[in-house]
N, CA, C and O atoms as a CHARMM CRD file, in Angstrom:
* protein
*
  320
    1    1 UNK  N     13.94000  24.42700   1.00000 PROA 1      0.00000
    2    1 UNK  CA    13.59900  23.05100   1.32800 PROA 1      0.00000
    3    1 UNK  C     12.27300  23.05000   2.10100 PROA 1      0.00000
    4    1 UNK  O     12.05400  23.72000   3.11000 PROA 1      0.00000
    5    2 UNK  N     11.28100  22.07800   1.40100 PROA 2      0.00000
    6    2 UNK  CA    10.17700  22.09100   2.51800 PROA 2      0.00000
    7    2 UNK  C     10.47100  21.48800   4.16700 PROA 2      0.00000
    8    2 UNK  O     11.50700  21.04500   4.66400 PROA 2      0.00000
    9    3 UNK  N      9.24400  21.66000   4.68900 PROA 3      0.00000
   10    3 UNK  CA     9.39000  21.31400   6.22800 PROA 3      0.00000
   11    3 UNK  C      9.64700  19.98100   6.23300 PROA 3      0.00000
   12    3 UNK  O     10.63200  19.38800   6.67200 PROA 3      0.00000
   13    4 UNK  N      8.66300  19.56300   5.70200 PROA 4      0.00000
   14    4 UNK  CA     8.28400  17.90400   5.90600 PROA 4      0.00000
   15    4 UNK  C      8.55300  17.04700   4.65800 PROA 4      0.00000
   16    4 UNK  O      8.60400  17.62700   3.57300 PROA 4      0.00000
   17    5 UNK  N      8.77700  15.35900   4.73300 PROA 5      0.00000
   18    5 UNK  CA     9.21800  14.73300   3.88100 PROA 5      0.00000
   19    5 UNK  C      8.79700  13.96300   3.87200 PROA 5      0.00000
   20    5 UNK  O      9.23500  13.19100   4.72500 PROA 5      0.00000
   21    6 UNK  N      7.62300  13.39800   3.00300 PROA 6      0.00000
   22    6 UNK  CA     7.27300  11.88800   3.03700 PROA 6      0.00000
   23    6 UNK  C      8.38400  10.74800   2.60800 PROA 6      0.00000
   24    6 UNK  O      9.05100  10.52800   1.59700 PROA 6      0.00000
   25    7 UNK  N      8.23400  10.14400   3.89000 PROA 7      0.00000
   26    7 UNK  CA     9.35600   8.76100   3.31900 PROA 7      0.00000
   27    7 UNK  C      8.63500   7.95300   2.83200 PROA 7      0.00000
   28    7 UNK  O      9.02100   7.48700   1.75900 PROA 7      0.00000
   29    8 UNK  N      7.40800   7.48700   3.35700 PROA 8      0.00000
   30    8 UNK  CA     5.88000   6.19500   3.21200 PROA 8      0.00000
   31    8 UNK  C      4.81100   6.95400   3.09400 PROA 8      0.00000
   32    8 UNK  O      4.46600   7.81400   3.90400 PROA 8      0.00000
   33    9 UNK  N      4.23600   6.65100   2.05100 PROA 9      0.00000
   34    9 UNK  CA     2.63300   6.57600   1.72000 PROA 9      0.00000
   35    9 UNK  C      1.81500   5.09000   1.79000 PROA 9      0.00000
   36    9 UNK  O      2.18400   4.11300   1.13800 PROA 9      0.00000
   37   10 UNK  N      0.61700   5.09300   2.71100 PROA 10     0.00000
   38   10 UNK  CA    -0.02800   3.95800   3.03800 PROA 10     0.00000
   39   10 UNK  C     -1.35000   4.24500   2.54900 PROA 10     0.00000
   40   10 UNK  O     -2.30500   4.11500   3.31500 PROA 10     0.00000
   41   11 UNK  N     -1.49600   4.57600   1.49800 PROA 11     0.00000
   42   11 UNK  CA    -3.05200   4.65700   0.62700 PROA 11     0.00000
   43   11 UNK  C     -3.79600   4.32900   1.84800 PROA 11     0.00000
   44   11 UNK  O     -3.99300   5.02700   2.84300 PROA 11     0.00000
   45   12 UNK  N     -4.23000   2.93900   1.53800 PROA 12     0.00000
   46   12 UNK  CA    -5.37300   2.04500   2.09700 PROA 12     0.00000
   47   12 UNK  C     -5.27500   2.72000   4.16600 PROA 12     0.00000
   48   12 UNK  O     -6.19000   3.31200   4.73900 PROA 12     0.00000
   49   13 UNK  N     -4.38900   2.47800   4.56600 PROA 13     0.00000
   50   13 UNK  CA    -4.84700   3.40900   5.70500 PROA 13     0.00000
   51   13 UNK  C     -4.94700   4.76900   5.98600 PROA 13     0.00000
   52   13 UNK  O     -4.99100   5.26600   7.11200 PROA 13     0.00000
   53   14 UNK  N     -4.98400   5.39100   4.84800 PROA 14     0.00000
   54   14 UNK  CA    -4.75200   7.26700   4.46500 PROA 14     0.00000
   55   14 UNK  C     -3.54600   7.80300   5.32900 PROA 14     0.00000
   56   14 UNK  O     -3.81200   8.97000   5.61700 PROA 14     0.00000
   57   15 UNK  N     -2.71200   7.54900   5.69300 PROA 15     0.00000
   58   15 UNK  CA    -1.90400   8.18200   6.46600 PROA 15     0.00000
   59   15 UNK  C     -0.08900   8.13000   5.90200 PROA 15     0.00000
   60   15 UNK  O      0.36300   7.15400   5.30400 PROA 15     0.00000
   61   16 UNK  N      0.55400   9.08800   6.16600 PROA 16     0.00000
   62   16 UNK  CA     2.52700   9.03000   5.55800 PROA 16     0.00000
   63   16 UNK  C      2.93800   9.61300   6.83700 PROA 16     0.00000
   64   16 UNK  O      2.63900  10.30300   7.81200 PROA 16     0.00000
   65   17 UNK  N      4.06800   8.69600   6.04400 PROA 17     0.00000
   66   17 UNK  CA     5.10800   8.49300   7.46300 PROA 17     0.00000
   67   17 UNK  C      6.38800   9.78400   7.05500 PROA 17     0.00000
   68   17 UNK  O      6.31400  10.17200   5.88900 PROA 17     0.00000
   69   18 UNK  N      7.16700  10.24000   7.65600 PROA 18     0.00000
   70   18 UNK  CA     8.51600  10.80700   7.28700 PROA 18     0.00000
   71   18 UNK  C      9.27000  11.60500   7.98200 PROA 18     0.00000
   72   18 UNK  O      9.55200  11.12900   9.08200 PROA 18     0.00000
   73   19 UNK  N      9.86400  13.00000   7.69900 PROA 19     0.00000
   74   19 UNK  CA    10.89000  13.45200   8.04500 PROA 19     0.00000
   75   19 UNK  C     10.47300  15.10600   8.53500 PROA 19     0.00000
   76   19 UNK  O      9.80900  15.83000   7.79400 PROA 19     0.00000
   77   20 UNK  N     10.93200  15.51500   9.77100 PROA 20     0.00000
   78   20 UNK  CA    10.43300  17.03900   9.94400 PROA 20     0.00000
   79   20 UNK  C     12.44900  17.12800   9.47600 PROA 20     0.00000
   80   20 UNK  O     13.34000  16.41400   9.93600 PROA 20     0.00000
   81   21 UNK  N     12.52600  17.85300   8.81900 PROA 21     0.00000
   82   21 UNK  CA    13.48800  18.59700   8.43800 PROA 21     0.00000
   83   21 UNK  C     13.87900  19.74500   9.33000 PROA 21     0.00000
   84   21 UNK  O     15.02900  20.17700   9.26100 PROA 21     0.00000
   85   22 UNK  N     13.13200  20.19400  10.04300 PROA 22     0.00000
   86   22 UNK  CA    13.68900  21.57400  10.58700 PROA 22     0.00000
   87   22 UNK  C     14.20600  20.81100  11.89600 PROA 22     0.00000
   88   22 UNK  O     15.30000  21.17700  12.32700 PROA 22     0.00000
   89   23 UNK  N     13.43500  19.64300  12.67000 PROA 23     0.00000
   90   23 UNK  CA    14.38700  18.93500  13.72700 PROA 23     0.00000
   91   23 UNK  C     14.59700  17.99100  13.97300 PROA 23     0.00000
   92   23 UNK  O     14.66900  17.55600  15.12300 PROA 23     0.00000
   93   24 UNK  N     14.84800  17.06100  12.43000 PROA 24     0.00000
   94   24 UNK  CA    15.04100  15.60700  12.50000 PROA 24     0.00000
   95   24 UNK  C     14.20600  14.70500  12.98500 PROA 24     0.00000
   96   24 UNK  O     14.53600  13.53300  13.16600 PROA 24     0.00000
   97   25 UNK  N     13.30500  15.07200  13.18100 PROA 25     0.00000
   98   25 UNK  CA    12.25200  14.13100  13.94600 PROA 25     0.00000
   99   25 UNK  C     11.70300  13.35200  13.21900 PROA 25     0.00000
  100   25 UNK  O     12.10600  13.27300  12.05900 PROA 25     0.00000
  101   26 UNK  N     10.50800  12.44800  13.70700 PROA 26     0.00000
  102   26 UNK  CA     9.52000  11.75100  12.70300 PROA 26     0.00000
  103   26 UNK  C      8.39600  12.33300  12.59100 PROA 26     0.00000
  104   26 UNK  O      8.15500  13.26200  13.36200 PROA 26     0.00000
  105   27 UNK  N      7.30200  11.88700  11.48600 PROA 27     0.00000
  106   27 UNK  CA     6.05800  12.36000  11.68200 PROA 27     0.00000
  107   27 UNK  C      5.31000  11.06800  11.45000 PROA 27     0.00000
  108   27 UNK  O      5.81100   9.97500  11.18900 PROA 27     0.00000
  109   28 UNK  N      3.91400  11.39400  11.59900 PROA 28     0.00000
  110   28 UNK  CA     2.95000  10.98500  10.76200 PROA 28     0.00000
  111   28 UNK  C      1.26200  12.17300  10.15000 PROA 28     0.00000
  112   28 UNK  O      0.49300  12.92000  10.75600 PROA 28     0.00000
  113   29 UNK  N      1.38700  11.77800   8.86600 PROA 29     0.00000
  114   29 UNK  CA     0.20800  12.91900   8.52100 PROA 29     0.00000
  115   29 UNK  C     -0.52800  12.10700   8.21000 PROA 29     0.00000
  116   29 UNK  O     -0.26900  11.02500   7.68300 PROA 29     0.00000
  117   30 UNK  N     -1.82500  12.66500   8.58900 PROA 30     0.00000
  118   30 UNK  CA    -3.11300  12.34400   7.88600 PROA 30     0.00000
  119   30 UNK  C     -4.11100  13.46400   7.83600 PROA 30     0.00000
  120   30 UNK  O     -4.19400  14.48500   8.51900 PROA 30     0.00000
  121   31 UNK  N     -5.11900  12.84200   6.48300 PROA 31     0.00000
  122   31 UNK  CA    -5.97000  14.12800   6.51300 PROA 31     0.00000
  123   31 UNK  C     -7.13500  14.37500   7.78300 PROA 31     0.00000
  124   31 UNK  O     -7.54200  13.37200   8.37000 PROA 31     0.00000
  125   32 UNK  N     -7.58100  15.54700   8.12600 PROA 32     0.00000
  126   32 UNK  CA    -8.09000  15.83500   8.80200 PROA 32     0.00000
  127   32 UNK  C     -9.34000  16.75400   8.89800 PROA 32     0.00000
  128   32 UNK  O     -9.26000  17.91000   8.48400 PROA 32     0.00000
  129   33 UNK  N    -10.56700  16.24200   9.46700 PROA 33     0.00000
  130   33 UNK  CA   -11.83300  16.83400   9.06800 PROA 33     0.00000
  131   33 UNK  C    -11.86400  18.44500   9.40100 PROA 33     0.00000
  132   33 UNK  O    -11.10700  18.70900  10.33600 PROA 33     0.00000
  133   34 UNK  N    -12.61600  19.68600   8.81800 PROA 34     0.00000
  134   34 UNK  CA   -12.44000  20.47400   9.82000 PROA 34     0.00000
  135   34 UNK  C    -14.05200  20.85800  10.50600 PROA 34     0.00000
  136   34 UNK  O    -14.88800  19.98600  10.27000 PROA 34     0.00000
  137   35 UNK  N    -14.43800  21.79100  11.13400 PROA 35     0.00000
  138   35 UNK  CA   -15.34000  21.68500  12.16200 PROA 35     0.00000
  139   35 UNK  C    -16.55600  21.57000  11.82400 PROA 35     0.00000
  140   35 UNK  O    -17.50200  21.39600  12.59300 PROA 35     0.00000
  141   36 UNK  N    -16.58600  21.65200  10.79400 PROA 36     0.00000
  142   36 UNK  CA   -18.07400  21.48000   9.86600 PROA 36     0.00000
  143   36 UNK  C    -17.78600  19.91400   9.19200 PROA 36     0.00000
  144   36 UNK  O    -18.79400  19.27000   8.90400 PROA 36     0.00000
  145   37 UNK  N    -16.61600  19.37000   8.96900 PROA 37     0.00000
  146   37 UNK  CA   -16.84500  18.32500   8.29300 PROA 37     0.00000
  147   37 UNK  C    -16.36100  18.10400   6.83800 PROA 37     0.00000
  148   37 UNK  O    -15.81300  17.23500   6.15900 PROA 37     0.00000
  149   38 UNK  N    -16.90200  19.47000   6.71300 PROA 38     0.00000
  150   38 UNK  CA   -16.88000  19.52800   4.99900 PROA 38     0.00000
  151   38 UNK  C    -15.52300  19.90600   4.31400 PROA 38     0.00000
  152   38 UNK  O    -15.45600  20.00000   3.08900 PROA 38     0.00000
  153   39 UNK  N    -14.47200  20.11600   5.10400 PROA 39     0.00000
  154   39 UNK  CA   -13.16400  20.86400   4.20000 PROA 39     0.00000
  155   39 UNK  C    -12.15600  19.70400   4.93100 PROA 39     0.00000
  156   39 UNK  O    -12.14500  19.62900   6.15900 PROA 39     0.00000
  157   40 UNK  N    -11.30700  18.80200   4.10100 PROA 40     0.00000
  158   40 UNK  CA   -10.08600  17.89800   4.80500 PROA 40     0.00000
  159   40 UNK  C     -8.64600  18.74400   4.50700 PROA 40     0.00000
  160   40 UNK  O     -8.55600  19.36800   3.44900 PROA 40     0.00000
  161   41 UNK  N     -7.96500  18.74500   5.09500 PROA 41     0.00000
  162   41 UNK  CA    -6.49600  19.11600   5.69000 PROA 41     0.00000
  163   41 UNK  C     -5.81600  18.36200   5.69700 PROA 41     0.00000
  164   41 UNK  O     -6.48300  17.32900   5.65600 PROA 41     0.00000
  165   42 UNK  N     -4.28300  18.00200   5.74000 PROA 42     0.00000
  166   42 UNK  CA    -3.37800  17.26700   6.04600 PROA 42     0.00000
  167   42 UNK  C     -2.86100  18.03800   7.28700 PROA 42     0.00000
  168   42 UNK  O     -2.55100  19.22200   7.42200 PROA 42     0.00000
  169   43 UNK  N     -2.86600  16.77200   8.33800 PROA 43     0.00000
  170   43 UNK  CA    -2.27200  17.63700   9.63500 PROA 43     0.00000
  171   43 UNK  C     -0.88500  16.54900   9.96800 PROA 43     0.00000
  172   43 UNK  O     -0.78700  15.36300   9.65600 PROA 43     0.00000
  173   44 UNK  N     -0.11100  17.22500  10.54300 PROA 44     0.00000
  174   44 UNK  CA     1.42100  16.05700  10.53200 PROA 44     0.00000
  175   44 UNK  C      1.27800  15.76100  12.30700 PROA 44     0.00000
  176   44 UNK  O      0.38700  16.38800  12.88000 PROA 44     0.00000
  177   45 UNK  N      1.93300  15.05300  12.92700 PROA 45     0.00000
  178   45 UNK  CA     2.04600  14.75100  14.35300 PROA 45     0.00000
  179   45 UNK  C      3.19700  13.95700  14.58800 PROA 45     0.00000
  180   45 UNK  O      3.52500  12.92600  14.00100 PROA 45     0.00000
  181   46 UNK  N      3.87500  14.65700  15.67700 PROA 46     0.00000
  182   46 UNK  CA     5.60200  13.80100  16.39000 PROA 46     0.00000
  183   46 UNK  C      5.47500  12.57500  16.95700 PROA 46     0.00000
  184   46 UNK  O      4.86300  12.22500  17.96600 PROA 46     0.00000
  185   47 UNK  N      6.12000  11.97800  16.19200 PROA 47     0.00000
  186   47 UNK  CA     5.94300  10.35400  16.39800 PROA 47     0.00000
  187   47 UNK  C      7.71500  10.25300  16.99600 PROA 47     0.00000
  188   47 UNK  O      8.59900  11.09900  16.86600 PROA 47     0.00000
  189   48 UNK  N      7.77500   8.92300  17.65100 PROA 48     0.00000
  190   48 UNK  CA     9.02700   8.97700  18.23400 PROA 48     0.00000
  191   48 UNK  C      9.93700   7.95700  16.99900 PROA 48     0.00000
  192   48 UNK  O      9.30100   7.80900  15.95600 PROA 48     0.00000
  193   49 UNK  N     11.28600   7.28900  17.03900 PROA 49     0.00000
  194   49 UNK  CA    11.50100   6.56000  15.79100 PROA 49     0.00000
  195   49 UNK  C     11.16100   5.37200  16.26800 PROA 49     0.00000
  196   49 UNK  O     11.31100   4.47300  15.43900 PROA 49     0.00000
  197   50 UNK  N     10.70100   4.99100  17.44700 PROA 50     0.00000
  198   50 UNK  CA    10.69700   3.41800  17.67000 PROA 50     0.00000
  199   50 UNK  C      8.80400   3.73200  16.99100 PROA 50     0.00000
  200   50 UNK  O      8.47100   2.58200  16.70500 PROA 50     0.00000
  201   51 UNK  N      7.92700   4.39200  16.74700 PROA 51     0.00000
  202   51 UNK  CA     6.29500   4.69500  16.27700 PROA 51     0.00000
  203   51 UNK  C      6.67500   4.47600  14.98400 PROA 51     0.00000
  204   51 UNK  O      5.89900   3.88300  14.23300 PROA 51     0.00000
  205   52 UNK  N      7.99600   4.94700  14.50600 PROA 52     0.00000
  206   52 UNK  CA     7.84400   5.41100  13.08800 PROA 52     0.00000
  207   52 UNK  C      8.20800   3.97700  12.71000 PROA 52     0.00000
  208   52 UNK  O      7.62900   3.53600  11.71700 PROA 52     0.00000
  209   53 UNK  N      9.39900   2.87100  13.57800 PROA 53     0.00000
  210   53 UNK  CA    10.04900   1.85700  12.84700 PROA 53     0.00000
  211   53 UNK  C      8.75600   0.92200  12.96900 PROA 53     0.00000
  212   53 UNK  O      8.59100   0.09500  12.07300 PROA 53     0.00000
  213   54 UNK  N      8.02600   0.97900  13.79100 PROA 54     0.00000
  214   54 UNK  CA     6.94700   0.13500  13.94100 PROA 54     0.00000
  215   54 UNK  C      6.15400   0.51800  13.17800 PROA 54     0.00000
  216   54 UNK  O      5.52300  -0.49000  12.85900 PROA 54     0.00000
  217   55 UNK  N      5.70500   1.47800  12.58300 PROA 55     0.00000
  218   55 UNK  CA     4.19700   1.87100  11.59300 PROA 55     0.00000
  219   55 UNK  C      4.68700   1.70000  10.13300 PROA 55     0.00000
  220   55 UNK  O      3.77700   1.70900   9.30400 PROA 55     0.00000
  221   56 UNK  N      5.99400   1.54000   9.63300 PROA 56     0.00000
  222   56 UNK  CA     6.56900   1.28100   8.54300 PROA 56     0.00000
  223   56 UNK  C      6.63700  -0.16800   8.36300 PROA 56     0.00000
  224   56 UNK  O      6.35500  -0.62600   7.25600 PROA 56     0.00000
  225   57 UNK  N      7.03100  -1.06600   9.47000 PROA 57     0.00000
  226   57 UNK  CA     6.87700  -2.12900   9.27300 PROA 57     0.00000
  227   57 UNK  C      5.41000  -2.91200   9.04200 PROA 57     0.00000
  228   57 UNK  O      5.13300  -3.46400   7.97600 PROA 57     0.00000
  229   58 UNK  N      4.49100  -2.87600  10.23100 PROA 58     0.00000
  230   58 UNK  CA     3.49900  -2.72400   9.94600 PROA 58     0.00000
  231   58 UNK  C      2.43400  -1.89900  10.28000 PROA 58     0.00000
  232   58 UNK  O      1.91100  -1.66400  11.36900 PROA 58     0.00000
  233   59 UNK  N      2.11000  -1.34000   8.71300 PROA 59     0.00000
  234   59 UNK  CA     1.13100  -0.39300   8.77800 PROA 59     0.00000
  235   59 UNK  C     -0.36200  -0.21700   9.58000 PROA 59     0.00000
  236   59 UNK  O     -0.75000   0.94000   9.74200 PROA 59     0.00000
  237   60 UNK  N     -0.95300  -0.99400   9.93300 PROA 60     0.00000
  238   60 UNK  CA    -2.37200  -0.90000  10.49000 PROA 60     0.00000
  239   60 UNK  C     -1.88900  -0.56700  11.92600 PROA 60     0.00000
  240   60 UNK  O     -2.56800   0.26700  12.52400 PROA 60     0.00000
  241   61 UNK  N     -0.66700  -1.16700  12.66000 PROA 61     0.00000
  242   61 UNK  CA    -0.55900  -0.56500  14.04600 PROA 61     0.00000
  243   61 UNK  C     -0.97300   0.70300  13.91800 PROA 61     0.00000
  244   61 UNK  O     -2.01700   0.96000  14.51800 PROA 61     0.00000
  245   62 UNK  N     -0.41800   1.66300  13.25500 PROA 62     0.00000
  246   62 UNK  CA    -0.97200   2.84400  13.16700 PROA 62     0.00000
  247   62 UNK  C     -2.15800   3.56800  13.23600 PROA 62     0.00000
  248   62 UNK  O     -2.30500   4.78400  13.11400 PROA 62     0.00000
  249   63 UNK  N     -3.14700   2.54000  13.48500 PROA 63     0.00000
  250   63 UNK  CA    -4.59100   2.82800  13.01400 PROA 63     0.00000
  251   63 UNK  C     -5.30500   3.61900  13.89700 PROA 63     0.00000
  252   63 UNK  O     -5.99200   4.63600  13.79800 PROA 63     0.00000
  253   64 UNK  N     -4.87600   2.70400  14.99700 PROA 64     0.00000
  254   64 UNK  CA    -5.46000   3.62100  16.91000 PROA 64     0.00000
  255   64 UNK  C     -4.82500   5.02500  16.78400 PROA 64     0.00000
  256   64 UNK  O     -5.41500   6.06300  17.08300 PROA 64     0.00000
  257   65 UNK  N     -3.80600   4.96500  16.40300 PROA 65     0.00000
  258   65 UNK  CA    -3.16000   6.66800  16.65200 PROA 65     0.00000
  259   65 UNK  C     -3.70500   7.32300  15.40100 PROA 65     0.00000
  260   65 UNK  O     -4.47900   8.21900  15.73600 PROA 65     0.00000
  261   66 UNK  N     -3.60600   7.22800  14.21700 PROA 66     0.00000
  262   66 UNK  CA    -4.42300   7.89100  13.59700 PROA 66     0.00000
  263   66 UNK  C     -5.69100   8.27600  13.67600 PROA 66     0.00000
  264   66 UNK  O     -5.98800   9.39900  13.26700 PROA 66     0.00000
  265   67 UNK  N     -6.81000   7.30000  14.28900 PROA 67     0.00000
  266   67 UNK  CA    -7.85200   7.44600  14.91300 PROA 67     0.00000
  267   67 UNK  C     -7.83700   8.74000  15.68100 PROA 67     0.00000
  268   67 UNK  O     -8.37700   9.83200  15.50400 PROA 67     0.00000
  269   68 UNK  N     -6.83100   8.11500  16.82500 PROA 68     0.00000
  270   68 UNK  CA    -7.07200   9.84500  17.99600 PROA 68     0.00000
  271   68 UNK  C     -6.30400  10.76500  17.13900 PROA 68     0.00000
  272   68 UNK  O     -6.18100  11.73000  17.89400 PROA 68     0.00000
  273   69 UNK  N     -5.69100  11.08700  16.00800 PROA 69     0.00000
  274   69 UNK  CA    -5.29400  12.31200  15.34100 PROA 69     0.00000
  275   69 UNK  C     -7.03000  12.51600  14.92700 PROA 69     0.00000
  276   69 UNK  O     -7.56200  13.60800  15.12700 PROA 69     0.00000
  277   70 UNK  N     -7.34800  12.04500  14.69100 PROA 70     0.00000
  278   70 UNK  CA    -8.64200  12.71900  13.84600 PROA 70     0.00000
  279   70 UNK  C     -9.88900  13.14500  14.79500 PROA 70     0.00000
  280   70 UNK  O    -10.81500  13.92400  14.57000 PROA 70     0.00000
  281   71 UNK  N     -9.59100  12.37500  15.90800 PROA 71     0.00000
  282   71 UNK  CA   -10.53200  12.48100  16.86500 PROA 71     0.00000
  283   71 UNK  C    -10.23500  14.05600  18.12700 PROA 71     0.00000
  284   71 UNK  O    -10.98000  14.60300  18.94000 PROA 71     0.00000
  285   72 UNK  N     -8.76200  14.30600  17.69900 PROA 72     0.00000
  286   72 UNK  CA    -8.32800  15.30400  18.20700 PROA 72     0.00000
  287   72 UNK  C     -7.96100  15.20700  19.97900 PROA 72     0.00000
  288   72 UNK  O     -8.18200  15.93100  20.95000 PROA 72     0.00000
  289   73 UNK  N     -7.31300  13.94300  19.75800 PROA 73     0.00000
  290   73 UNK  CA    -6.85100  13.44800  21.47100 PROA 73     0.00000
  291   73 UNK  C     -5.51000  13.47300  21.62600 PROA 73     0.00000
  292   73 UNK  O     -4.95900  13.24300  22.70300 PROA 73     0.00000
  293   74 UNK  N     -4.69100  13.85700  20.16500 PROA 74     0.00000
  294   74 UNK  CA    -3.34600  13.79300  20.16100 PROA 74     0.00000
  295   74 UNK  C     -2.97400  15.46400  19.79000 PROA 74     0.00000
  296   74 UNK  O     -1.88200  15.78300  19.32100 PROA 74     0.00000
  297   75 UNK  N     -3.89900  16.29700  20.03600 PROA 75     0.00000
  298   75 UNK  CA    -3.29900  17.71000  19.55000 PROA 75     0.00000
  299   75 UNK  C     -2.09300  17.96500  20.54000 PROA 75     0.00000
  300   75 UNK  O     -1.93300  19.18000  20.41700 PROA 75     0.00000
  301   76 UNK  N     -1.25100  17.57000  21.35300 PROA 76     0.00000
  302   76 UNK  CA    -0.34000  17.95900  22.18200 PROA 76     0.00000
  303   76 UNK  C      0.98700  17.70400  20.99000 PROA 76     0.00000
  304   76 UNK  O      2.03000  18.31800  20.76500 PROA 76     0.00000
  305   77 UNK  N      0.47000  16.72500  20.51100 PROA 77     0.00000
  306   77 UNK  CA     1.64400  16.34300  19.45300 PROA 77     0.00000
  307   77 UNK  C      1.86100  17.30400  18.00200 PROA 77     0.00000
  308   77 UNK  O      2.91500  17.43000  17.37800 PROA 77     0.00000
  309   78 UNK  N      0.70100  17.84700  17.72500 PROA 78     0.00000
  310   78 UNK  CA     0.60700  18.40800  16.38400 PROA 78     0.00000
  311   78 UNK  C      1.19700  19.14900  16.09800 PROA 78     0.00000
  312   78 UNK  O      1.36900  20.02600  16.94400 PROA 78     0.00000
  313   79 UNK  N      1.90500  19.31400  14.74500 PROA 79     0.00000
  314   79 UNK  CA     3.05800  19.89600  13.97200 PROA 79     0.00000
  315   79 UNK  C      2.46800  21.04800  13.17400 PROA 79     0.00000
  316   79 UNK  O      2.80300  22.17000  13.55200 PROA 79     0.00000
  317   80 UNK  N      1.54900  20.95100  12.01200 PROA 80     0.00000
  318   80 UNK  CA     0.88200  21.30600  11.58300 PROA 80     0.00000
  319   80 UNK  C     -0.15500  20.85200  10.69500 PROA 80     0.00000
  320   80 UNK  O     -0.97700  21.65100  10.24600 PROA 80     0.00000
């Protein structure tokens, strides 16, 4: 079984919502630049379920926190 599980895909704000399997938790992934710029990644980050029931409902809340995933202000959270 993989780690992770997309429950939501949100195209238009690049980011999925879902399931860490190994400890029930939530996530959210988005892709991620790496230090040059030039190579993107999918990186996942622990969201709590009241982040997850709110970013499913509506999607753009999500936008500020995806922001600092990319900006690298939320690495305390990062999964992989």
């Amino acid at each position: 079984m993989r780690r992770f599980t997309d429950t939501h895909v949100f195209r238009t704000e690049v980011f999925s919502l879902g399931i860490d399997n190994e400890t029930a938790g939530y996530y959210l992934s988005t892709p991620i630049s790496g230090v040059s710029g030039a190579v993107e990644f999918e990186t996942c980050y622990a969201i709590s379920e009241a982040e997850y029931r709110r970013f499913v409902d509506n999607p753009p809340l999500a936008i500020p926190f995806v922001e600092d995933c990319r900006m690298g202000r939320e690495e305390k959270r990062r999964l992989a």
